[in-house]
C-alpha positions in Angstrom: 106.1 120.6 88.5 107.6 117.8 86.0 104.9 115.0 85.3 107.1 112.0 84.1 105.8 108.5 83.1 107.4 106.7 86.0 110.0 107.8 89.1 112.4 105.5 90.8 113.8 106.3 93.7 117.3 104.7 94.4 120.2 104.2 91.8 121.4 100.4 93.1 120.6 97.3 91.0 116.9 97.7 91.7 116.6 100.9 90.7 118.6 101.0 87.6 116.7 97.4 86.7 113.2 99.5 87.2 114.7 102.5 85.2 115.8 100.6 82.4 112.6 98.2 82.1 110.1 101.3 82.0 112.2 103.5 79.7 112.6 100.0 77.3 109.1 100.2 77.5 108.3 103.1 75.9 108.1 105.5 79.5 110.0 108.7 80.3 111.6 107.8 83.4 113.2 109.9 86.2 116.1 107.8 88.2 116.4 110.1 91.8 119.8 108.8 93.5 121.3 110.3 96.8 124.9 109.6 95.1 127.3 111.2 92.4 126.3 108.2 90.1 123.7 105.5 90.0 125.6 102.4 91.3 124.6 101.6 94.9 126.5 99.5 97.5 127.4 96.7 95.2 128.6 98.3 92.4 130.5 101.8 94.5 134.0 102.3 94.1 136.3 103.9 91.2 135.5 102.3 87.9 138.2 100.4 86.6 138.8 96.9 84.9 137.1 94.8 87.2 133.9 92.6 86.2 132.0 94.7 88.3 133.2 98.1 86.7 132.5 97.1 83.8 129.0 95.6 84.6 127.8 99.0 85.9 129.3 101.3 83.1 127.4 99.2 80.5 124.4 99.6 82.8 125.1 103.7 83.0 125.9 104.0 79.3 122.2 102.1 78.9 120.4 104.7 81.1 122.0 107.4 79.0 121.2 105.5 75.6 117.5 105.2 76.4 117.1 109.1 77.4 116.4 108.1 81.0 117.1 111.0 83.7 119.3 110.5 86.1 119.0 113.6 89.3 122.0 112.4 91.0 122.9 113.6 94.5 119.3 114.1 95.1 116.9 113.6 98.0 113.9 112.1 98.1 112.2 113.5 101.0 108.9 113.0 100.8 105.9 111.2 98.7 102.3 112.8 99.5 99.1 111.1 98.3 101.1 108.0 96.8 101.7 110.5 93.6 103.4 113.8 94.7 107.1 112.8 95.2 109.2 115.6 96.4 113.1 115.8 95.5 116.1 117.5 97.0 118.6 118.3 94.5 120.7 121.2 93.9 120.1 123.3 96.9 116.2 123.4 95.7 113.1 121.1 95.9 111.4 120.0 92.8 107.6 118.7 92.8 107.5 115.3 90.5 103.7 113.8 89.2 103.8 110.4 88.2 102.2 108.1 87.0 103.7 105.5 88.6 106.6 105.3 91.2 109.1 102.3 92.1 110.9 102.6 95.4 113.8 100.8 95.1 116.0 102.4 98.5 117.8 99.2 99.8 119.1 98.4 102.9 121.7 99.3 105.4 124.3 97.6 107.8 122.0 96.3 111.1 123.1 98.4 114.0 124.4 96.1 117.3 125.3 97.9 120.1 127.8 96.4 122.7 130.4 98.4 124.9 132.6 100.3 123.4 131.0 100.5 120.1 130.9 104.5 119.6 135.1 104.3 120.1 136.5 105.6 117.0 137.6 102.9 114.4 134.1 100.9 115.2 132.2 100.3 112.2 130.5 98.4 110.4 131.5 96.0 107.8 129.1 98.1 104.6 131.4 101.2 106.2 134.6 99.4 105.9 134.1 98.0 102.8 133.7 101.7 101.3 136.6 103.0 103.3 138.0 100.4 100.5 136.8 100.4 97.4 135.3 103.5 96.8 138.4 105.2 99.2 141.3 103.1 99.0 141.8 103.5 102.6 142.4 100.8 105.2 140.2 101.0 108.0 143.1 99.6 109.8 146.3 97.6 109.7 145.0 94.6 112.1 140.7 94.2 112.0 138.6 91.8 113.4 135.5 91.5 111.4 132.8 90.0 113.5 129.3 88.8 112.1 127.8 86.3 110.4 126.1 85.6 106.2 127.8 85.8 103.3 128.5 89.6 103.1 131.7 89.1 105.0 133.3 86.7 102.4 133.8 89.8 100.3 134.6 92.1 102.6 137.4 90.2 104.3 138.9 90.1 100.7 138.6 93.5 100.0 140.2 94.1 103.2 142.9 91.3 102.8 143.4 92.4 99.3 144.1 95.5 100.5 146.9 95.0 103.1 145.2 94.0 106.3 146.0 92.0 108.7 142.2 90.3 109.0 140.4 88.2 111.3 137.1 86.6 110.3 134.8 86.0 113.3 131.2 84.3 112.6 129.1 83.1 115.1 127.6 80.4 112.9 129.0 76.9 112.8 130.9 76.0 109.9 128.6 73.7 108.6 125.8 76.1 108.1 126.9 76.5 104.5 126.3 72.9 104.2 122.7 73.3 104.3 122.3 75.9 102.0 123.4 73.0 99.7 119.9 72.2 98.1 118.9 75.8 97.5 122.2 76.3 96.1 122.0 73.7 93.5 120.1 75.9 91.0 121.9 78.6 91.2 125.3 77.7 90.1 126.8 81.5 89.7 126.3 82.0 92.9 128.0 79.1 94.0 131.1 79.8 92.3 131.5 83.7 93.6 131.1 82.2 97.0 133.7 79.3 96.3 136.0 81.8 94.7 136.1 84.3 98.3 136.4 81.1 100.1 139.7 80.4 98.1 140.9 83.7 98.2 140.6 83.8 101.9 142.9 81.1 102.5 145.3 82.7 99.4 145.3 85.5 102.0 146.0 84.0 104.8 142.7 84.9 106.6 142.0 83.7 109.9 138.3 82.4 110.0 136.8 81.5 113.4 133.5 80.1 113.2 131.0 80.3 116.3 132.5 83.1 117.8 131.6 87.0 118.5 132.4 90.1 119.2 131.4 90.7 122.7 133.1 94.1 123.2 135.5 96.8 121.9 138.0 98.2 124.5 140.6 100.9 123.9 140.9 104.6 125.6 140.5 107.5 122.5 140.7 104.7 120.0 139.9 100.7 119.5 143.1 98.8 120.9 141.7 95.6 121.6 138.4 93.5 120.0 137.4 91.0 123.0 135.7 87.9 121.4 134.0 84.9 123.3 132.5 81.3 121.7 129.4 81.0 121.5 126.4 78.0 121.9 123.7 78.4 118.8 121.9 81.2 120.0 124.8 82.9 119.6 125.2 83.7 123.7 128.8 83.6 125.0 130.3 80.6 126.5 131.5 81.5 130.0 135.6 81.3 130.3 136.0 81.5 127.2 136.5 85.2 126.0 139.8 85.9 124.0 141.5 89.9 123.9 142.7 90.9 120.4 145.3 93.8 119.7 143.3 95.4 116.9 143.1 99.1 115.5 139.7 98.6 114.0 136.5 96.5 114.3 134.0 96.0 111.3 130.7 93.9 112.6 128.4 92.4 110.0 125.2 91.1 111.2 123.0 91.6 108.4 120.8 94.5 106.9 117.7 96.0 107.5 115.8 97.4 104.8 115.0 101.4 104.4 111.5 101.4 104.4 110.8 104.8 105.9 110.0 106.6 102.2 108.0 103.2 101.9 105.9 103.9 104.9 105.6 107.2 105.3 103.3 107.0 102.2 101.2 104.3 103.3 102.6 101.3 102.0 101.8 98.2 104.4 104.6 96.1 105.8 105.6 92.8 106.5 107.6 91.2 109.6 109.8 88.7 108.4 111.2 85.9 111.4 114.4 85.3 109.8 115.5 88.7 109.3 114.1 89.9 113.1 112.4 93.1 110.6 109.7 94.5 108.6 110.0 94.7 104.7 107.4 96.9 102.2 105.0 93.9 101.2 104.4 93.4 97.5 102.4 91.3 94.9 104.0 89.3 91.7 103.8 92.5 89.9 106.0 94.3 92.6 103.1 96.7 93.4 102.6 97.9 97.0 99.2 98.4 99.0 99.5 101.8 97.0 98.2 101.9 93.6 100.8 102.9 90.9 103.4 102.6 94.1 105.6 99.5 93.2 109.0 98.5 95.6 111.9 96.3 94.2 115.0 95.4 96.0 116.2 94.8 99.6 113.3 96.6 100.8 111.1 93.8 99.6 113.5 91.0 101.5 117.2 91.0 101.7 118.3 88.6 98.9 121.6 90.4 97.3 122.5 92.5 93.8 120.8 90.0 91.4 117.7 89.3 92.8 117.7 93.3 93.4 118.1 93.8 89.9 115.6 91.5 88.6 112.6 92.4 90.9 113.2 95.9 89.4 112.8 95.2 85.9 109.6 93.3 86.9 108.5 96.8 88.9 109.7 98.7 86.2 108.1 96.9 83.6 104.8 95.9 85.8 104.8 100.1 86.3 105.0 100.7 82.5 102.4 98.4 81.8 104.9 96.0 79.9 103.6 92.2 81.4 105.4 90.5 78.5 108.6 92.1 79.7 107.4 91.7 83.7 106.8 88.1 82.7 110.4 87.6 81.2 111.7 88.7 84.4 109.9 86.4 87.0 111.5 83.5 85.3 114.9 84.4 86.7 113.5 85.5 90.2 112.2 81.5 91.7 115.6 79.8 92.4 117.3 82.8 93.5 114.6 83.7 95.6 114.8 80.0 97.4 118.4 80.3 97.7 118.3 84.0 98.9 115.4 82.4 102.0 117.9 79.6 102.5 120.2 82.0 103.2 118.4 84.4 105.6 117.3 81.3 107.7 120.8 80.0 107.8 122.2 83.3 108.6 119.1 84.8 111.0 120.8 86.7 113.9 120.1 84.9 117.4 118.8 86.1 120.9 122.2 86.2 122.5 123.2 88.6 119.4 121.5 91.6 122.1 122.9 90.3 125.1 125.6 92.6 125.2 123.3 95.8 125.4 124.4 96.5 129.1 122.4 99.0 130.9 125.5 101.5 130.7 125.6 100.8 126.8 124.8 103.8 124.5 121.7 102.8 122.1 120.9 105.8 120.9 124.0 107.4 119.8 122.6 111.0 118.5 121.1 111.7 121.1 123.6 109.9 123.6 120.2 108.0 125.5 121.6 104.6 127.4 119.8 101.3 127.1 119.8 102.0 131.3 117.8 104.5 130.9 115.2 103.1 128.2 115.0 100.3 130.3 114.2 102.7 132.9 111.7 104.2 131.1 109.8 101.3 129.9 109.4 100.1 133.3 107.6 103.4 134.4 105.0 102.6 131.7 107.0 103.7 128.2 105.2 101.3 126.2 106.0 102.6 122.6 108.8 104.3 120.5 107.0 107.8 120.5 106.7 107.6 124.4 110.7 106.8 125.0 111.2 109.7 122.3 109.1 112.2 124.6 110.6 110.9 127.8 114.5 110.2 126.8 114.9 111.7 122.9 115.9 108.7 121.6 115.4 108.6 117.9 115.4 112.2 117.6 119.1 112.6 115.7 120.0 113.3 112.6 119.7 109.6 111.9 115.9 109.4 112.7 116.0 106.1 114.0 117.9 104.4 111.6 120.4 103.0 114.4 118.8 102.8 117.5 115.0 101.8 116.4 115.5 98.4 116.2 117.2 97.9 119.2 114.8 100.1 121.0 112.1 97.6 119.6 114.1 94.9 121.0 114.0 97.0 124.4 110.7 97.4 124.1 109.7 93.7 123.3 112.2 92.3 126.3 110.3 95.0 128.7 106.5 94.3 127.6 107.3 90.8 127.3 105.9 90.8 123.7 107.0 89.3 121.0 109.2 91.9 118.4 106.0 91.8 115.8 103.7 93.0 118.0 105.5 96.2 119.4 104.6 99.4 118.2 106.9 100.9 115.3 108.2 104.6 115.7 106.2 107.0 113.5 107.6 107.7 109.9 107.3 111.7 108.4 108.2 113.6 105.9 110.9 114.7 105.6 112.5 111.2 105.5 115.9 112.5 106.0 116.9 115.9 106.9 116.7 118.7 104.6 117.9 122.3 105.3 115.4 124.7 106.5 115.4 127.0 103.9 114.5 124.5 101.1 111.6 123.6 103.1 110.7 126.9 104.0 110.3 127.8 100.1 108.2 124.7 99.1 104.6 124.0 98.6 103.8 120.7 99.8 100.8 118.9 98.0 98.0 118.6 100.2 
């Protein structure tokens, strides 16, 4: 057993901002990330000459310079007693003790299920964007990319950019960047990356369609045609007015949802946020969670993009270290982006009719192959909870533990009870978090 000064978990902005605060402050830090390097969704891809590259090489060459170490392609699985943080990393488990832990996991494409949406060349837009930059392979010649917030500005480039033939399908109005307008005025950066994929989009010749969505995918062993409808502003489809695309692959884009099951399954409370229709790990100014020592940075605090990510973990970091001056420094660049990053998820929010395509025939749970049609079945015989359609139908039982058919079980589960999505029960989170082969299990000692 190791017993460093301070563990983060996840190598994205809000990690490496945690690991580098602590380990400036004097702390011996342990950065645990699932990937070959510390980079995260932002910064993935080859490095190369781009500002970006470079940003996150200077950022790597720091975490080297100040001794902190990095266990790359390694697994948190499991954090016992808010201290005893179990790690996955070459084909063994390792038992970390310290004194203080900063989650910092981040967030992941929102699942939407509609027909046709397990045909192959489906995805969604985080998974085409990768195909991209970190593969240099198209998802497709011709893609509809279907969604809504500013995530797909930079995705349609990268795709454009690439050679596709892209379609840009929101399903807000166009004037809903208008009103981030006030919100935006602080943050002038910001502004100008947003300007500058809005001009490169028409460089490109991208087709943007605003209130419009994808309301299914049809093809027979792959996607051949994306099938698209206007919509009123709660996003439900316009009768008569559906529209068939030739496509060979379809990216949707309706936000993230924050991985908060390391987060929970330690006892850290939650918050339910309206705009984002999800809960978040709920933290103070100092970034610490309803855990002592147990501090969260990043999208799984509120989804607000790269920089903000980056920021709140060098106040965790630095809060987790003991460092206020340093915790302090950082606030100060956290309150306008912070505004702008709410003004966003407001404008942006997904919409009832977003679900409305979750036919009875439509697969929801995708591991386990469970139909909203039969969850709907379910929760009419009584099924009142996650862990009751689990025992009764298996849904949530995959490999994926949830991740993409929780929410829209929640929404099932909220339509049937006739509850509001707060008050429905949330699945159960255990260790481990994500799987882990059975013979790395079978020779550890878990803390009790």
């Amino acid at each position: 057993m190791r017993e460093p000064d301070v563990v983060v978990v996840g190598g994205g902005p809000a990690g490496i901002g945690a690991a580098l605060a602590a380990a400036e402050s004097g702390q011996s830090v342990v950065l645990v990330d699932e990937h070959e390097r510390p980079a995260g969704q932002y910064f993935k891809g080859p490095d190369g000459s781009s500002k970006g590259s470079q940003r996150i090489q200077h950022l790597r060459a720091e975490l080297a310079r100040l001794g902190v170490d990095v266990v790359s392609r390694g697994l948190v699985w499991g954090i016992f007693e808010g201290r005893d943080v179990m790690v996955v990393h070459d084909g063994a488990s390792e038992h970390l003790r310290p004194s203080a832990i900063v989650l910092a996991t981040g967030a992941y494409d929102r699942p939407v299920p509609f027909a046709g949406w397990t045909l192959p060349g489906v995805m969604t837009a985080g998974a085409a964007q990768t195909l991209v930059k970190a593969y240099a392979v198209l998802p497709g010649r011709k893609v509809v990319l279907a969604g809504a917030g500013p995530f797909l500005l930079p995705v349609a480039t990268q795709l454009a950019e690439a050679g596709a033939e892209v379609m840009l399908v929101e399903a807000t109005p166009a004037r809903a960047w208008l009103g981030l307008a006030p919100a935006a005025a602080r943050v002038p950066e910001l502004v100008r990356e947003g300007l500058g994929y809005a001009r490169a989009l028409r460089r490109l010749g991208v087709t943007r369609l605003s209130r419009h969505k994808l309301v299914r995918a049809e093809g027979a062993e792959t996607v051949e045609r994306a099938v698209i409808a206007k919509v009123d502003g709660d996003w439900r489809a316009l009768p008569g007015s559906e529209r068939s695309l030739d496509v060979d692959a379809v990216a949707i884009g309706y936000g993230f949802l924050p991985s908060v099951e390391l987060a929970e399954s330690c006892g850290c409370a939650l918050r339910f946020d309206d705009d984002a229709q999800a809960w978040f790990v709920a933290v103070g100014e100092s970034m610490e969670t309803s855990v002592p020592r147990v501090y969260a940075a990043g999208e799984i605090t509120g989804i607000a993009g790269n920089v903000v990510s980056f920021w709140e973990g060098r106040v965790a970091g630095a809060s987790a270290a003991g460092n206020e001056e340093l915790a302090t420094e950082a606030r100060k660049q956290l309150g306008p982006r912070h505004r702008f990053a709410r003004a966003l998820g407001h404008a942006f929010r997904p919409r009832p009719g977003l679900w409305e395509g979750t036919a009875d025939d439509v697969v929801v749970c995708r591991c386990e192959e469970v139909t909203a049609g039969e969850i709907r079945t379910r929760i009419a015989g009584g099924c009142a909870s996650p862990k009751a359609l689990k025992d009764w139908t298996r849904a949530g039982m995959g490999l994926c533990q949830g991740r993409m058919c929780g929410s829209t079980i929640g929404r099932l589960l909220a339509e049937g009870t006739e509850k509001p999505l707060v008050e429905v029960p949330r699945g159960s989170v255990r260790p481990p978090v994500k799987p882990v082969p059975i013979h790395v299990l079978a020779g550890t000692e878990v803390p009790s």
